[in-house]
N, C-alpha and C positions, 0 to 999 in steps of 0.2 A: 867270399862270404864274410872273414873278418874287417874288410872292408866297409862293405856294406853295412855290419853292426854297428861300426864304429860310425856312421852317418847316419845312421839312425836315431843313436845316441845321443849324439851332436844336436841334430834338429830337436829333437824331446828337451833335450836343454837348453836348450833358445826358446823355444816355446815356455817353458818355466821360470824361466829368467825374466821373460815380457811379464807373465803372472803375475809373478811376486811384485815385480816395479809395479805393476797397473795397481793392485790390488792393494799395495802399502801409499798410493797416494790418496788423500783426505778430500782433496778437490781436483778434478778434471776440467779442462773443457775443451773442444776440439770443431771446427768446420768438415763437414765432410761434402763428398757428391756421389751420389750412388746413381749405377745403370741397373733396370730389372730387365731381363731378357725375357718377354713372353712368346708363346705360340697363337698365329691368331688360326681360326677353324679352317681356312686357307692351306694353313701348316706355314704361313710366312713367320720367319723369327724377329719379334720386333724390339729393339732398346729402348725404353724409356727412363731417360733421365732426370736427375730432380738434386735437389742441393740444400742443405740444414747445417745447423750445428746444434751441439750438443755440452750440456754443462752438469756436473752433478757436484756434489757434498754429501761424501759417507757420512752417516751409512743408508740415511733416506730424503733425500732431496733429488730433483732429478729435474729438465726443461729439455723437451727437444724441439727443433722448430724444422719442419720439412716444406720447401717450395717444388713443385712440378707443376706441368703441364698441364694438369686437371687437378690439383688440391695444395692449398697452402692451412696449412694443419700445425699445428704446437700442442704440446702435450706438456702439464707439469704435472708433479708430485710433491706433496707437502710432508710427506710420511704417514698420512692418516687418506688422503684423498686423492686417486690421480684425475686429472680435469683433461677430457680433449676435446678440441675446439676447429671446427671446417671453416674460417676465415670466409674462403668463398662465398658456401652454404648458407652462413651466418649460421652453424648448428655447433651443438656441443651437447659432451655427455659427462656424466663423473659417476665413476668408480669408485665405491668403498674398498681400498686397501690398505688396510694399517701396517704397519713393518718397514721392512729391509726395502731400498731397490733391487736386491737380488729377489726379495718375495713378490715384489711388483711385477717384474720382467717374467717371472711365472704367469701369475697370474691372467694377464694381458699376453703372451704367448699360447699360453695354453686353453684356458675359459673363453677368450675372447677373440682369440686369430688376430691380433694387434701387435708385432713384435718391434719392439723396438730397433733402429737400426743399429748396425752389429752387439745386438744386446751378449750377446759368448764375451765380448770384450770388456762390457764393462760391468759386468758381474766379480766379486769379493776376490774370485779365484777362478778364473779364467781355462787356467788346465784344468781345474776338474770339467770345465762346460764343453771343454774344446774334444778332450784324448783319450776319455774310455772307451767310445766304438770304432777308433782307427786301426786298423788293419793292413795300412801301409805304408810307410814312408819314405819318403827322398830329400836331402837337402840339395839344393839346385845352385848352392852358390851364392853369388852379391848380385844382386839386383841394384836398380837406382831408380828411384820415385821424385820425382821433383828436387832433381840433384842431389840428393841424399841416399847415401849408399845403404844398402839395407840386405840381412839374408833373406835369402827367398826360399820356404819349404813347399813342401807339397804333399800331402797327405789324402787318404783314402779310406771310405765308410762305403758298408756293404749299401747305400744310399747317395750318398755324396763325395764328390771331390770335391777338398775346398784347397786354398793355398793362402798362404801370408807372406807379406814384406815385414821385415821387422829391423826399424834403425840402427843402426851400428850405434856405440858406445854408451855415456851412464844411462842415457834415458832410451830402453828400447821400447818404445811406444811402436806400435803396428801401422805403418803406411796405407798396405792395401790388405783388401780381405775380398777373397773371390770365393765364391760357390759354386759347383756346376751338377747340375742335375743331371746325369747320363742317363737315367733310367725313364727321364721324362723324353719324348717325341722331339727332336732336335738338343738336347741338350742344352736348354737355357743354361746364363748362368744371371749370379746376381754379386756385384761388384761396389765393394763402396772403400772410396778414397776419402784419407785424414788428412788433413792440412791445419796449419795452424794449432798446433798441440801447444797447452799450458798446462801447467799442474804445480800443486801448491802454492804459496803466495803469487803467482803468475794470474790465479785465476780471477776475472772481476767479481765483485759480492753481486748475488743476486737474494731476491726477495722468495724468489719462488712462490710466486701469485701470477697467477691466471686474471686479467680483466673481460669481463662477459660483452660482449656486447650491444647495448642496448637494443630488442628485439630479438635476438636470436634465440633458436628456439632449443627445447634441450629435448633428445632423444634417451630412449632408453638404452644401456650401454652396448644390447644384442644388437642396434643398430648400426653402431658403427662404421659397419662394412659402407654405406652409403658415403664416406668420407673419404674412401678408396682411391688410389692414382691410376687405379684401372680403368679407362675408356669400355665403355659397355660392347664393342665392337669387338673384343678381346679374348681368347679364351683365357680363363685361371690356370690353363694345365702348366705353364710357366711362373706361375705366381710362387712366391718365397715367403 
């Protein structure tokens, strides 16, 4: 059991340690690819894959830009206005949100079913989004993500397992971040890989402006959902 604590302990400060680095840098920005694992009414488990990046400037600037299958979508935030934009569509909608991007990633998670991807990560303080309702942990050791060694933990909520890779040395920035629903019909998970990590002077200047494009039409924001990377052939009970 003293064992056990002490790996427990371990992993909780690896996870704190990633926090506080994420949380004390001023500018981010990172490529990622994420898989969503849905169920279709079949009960087949399907992967859908898709690939973006992501840039921010604390404490309210934010651009994320996602390509898949069925939607190429970007999303800014100015600190007053987040804009999102279905490229395909030609649609876009804007959000009155003034404040933080940790008050954005609320808002658009919660109000709107829109979550940013791995928004737990790039919110102020990361442990607090990640570790109040876990209930179980393990550290699993070194992993390796795109030849970069990294700890690997794993963790458990009475809802979800998630797990993380987290860099070895000054800069522990998160490699992977997996989800898995056990409590949903096959156990989807939902997966997204970081490559290309910058932060601080590393990062290129952005503008954080949205250009509309001529003729596209703008919805209102409950619409959103229509800009979805979910094929209508699909059930949601896998959606994240």
């Amino acid at each position: 059991m003293a064992v056990a604590r002490a790996d427990e302990a371990q992993a909780k400060s690896l996870v704190k340690a990633m926090s506080d680095y994420l949380g004390a840098q001023k500018a981010i920005s990172f490529d990622f690819d994420t898989n969503l694992e849905i169920v279709s009414p079949q009960q087949q488990k399907i992967g859908l894959a898709s690939s973006g990046a992501l840039v921010l400037n604390r404490p309210d600037k934010l651009r994320v830009t996602r390509m898949g299958g069925f939607a190429n979508a970007e999303m800014v935030f100015d600190g007053k206005t987040a804009t999102l934009l279905g490229k395909n569509a030609n649609l876009y909608a804007e959000i009155e949100a003034p404040g933080t991007i940790d008050q954005l990633v609320d808002v658009l998670r919660d109000k709107y079913h829109r979550p940013v991807p791995g928004a737990d990560l790039v919110m102020s303080d990361p442990y607090n989004e990640l570790m109040p309702l876990v209930e179980d942990v393990k550290d699993l050791g070194s992993g390796v993500i795109r030849g970069a060694e990294c700890d690997h933990l794993a963790f458990r909520t009475k809802e979800v397992d998630w797990q993380i890779w987290i860099a070895h040395g000054a800069r522990p920035y998160p490699c992977r971040y997996v989800i898995t629903s056990p409590k949903v019909a096959g156990s989807p998970e939902y997966a997204l890989d970081i490559r290309g990590w910058k932060a601080g002077a590393e990062v290129a200047p952005d503008s954080f402006k949205l250009s509309i494009p001529p003729g596209a039409r703008k919805l209102n924001p409950e619409q959103i959902p229509d800009l979805n990377d979910i094929p209508g052939i699909f059930s949601r009970e896998g959606e994240k």
